[in-house]
N, C-alpha and C positions, 0 to 999 in steps of 0.2 A: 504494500500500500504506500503510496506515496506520501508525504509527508508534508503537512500542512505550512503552507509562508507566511511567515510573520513579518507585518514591516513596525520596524522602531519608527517612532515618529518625538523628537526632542526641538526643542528652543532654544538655541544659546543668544543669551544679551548680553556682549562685554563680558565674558567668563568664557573662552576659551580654554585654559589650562584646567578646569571643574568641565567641562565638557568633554574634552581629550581623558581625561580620568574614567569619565563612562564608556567613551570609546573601546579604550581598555578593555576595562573588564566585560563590554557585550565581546570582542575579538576572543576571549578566551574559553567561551559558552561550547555546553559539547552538544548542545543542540546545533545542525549546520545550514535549514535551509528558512535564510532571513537577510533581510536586510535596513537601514539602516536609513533614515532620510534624516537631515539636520538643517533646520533652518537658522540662519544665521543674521539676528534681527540688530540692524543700523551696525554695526560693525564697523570701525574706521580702519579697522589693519584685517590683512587677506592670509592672516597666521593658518587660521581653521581649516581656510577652503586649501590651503598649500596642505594641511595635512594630512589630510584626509584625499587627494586628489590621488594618491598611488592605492588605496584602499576599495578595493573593487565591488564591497557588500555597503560601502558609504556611498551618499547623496549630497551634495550639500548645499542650496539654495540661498542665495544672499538676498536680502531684503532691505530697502535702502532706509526705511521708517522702523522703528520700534512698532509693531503690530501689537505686541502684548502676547500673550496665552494660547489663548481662543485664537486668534488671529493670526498668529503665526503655523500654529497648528495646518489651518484652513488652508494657510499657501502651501505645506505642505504634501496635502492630502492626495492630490494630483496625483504624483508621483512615485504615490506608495499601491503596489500591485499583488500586497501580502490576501490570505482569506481574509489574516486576523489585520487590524490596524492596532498597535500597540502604542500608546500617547506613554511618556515614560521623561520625566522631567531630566534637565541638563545634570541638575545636584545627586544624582542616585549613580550606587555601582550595584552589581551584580551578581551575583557566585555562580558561579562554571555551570551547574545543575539546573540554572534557573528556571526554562522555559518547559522543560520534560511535564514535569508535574502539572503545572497549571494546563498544559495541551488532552494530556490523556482526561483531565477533570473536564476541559470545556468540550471534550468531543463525544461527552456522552450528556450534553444537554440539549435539546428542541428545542428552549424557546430562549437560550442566552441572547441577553441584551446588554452588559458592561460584564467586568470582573478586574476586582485589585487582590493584585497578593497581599501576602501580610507584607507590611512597611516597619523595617527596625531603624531607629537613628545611628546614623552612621556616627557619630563621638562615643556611645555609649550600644556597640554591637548588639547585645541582645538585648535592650530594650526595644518594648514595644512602641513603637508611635500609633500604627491601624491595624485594627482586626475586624474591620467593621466598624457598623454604624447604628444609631437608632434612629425612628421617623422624626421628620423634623416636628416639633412644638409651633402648633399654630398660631400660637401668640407671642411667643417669644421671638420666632424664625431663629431657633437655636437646638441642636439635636449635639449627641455626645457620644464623641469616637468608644468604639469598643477597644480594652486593653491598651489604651494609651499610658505608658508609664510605668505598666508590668515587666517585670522580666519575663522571657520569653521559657517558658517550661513543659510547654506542651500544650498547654490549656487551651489553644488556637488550634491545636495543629490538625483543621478541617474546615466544611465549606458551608456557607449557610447564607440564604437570600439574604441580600441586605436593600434598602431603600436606595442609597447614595454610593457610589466606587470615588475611590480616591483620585485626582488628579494626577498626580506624584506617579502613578503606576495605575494604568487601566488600558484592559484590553477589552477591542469591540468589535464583532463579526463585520465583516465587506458588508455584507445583504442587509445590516442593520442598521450602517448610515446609508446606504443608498434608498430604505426606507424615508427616517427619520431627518436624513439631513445634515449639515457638520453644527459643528455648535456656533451661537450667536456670540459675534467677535468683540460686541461692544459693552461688554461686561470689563472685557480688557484683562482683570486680573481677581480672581475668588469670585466662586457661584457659579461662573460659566459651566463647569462640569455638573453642579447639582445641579443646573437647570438642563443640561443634556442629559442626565440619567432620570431626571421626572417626562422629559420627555419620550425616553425611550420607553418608559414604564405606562404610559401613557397609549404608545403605542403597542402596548400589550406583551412587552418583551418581561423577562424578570432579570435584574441586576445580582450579583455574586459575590461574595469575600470567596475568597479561597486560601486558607492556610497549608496550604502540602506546598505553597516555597513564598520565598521572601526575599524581599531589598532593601538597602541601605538608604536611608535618604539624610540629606545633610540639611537641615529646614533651615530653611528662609534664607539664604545663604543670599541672594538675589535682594528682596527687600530688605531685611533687617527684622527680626523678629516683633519689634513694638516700633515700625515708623510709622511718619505720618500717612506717608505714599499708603502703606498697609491698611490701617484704620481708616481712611477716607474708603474706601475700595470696598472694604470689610461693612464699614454702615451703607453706605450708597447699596449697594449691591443687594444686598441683606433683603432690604426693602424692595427693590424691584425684582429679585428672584418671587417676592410672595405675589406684586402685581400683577406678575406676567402669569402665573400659574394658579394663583387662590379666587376662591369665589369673592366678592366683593364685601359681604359682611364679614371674612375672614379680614381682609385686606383693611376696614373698621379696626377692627381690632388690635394688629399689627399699630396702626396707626395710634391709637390711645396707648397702649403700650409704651411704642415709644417716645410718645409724647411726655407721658407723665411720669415713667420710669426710667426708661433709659438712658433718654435726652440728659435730665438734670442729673442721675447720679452719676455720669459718666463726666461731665462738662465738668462738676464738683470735682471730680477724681483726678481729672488732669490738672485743674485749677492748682488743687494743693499741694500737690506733687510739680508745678511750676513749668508745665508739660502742655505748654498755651499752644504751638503747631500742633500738636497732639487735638487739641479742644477744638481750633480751628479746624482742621481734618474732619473731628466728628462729624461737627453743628456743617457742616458742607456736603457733607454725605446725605444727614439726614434732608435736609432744603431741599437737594436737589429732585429728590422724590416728590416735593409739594411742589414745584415749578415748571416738572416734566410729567410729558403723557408718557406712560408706559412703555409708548410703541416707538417711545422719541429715539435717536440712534446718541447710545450716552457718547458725554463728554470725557476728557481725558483731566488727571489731576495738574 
């Protein structure tokens, strides 16, 4: 039987030498038949495309704008001719074993529509960052990674529907975006994938953890783990993930929410903590949901 192609599909922004890192460790996978597409978003030095240009399982597409996420992805997508399409962030390595597992799991599902493996932080090896996920909280728009912060003991080591698949590592059948579509690029950065994996659940597929393998991820490595870039993204987003998707007295609610909770205790938080871009970030985030139609094409920060 012939053996199913996977195409890698990454971002690199200004982090080359954390991208060549992943290179790496996909070039030393005993899985053989894949390959590798990398977009290579505003980039002022042609380091990446030189080296990967003798690499025959690499792609490497230059983009002259910062796309973002979603966006960069989408230029992508063209030119990845895998069954699977595998989105797999620039900050993640590998182990040799990687793909065996998750393939023999996804080829005995009918109706897979995402799948992430377990995700471990790359500082701290066996911990956990994702083993999954819960449904989002319809009032809060806040849901809570499974085994985030665990040591990794086994406790994961298996597969189980989940709502949401991790950005960081998520694999999606050919036939499933050619259904549903690629993801909407003007989320820019956070949400875009929850609002791709609602839609593909949507469209009647079912999303997947799968624990029988894992990657390292080195988080936020790109933003910063509390900037402001992050936190504007993070609120803005938040809120238009529920617009786009929730019925309209959910969408109420969302709204008093953060009106009376969020807003203030967070804008308080940064206040006193002297963390004022931080506050600004928020209070921008949130606004821009009360001055924009849902279906507006967002702005950048």
């Amino acid at each position: 039987m012939q053996q199913a192609k996977v195409s890698f599909l990454t971002v690199n922004y200004k982090q080359s030498a954390v991208t060549l890192d992943l290179v790496s460790s996909l070039e030393k996978m005993t899985y053989s038949n894949w390959e590798c597409i990398v977009v290579d978003n505003a980039s002022e030095s042609q380091e990446l495309e030189q080296a990967l240009s003798e690499k025959p399982q690499f792609k490497c597409l230059r983009s002259t704008e910062n796309l973002g996420f979603a966006g960069g992805n989408n230029l992508g997508l063209p030119l990845c001719d895998g069954d699977y399409i595998f989105l797999i962030n620039n900050d993640t390595e590998v182990p040799e074993n990687f793909l065996e597992p998750i393939l023999e799991f996804a080829s005995g599902l009918d109706n897979l529509g995402a799948l992430s493996p377990m995700i471990r932080y790359f500082d701290e090896p066996q911990k956990i960052q994702f083993a999954g996920c819960t449904e989002m909280n319809k009032i809060t728009l806040r849901n809570s990674g499974i085994g985030d912060g665990e040591l990794d003991e086994g406790q994961y080591t298996k597969a189980y529907p989940v709502p949401f698949c991790h950005g960081a590592a998520m694999m999606v059948p050919r036939a499933v975006i050619d259904k549903v579509g690629e993801m909407r690029d003007d989320y820019f950065l956070y949400y875009e994938e929850l609002d791709w994996c609602e839609r593909i659940r949507q469209a009647g597929y079912e999303n997947w953890y799968c624990g029988y393998s894992f990657l390292w991820h080195k988080e936020s490595v790109s933003t910063g783990r509390n900037s402001p870039l992050k936190t504007y993204y993070l609120t803005r987003n938040r809120l238009l993930f529920a617009r786009r998707n929730y019925a309209a007295f959910t969408q109420l609610l969302n709204y008093l929410y953060f009106g009376l909770v969020a807003l203030p205790k967070n804008l308080i938080s940064f206040g006193l903590r002297k963390e004022f871009e931080q506050a600004r970030a928020f209070w921008r985030g949130y606004v821009y949901n009360l001055t924009h139609k849902a279906s507006d094409s967002a702005d950048r920060y």
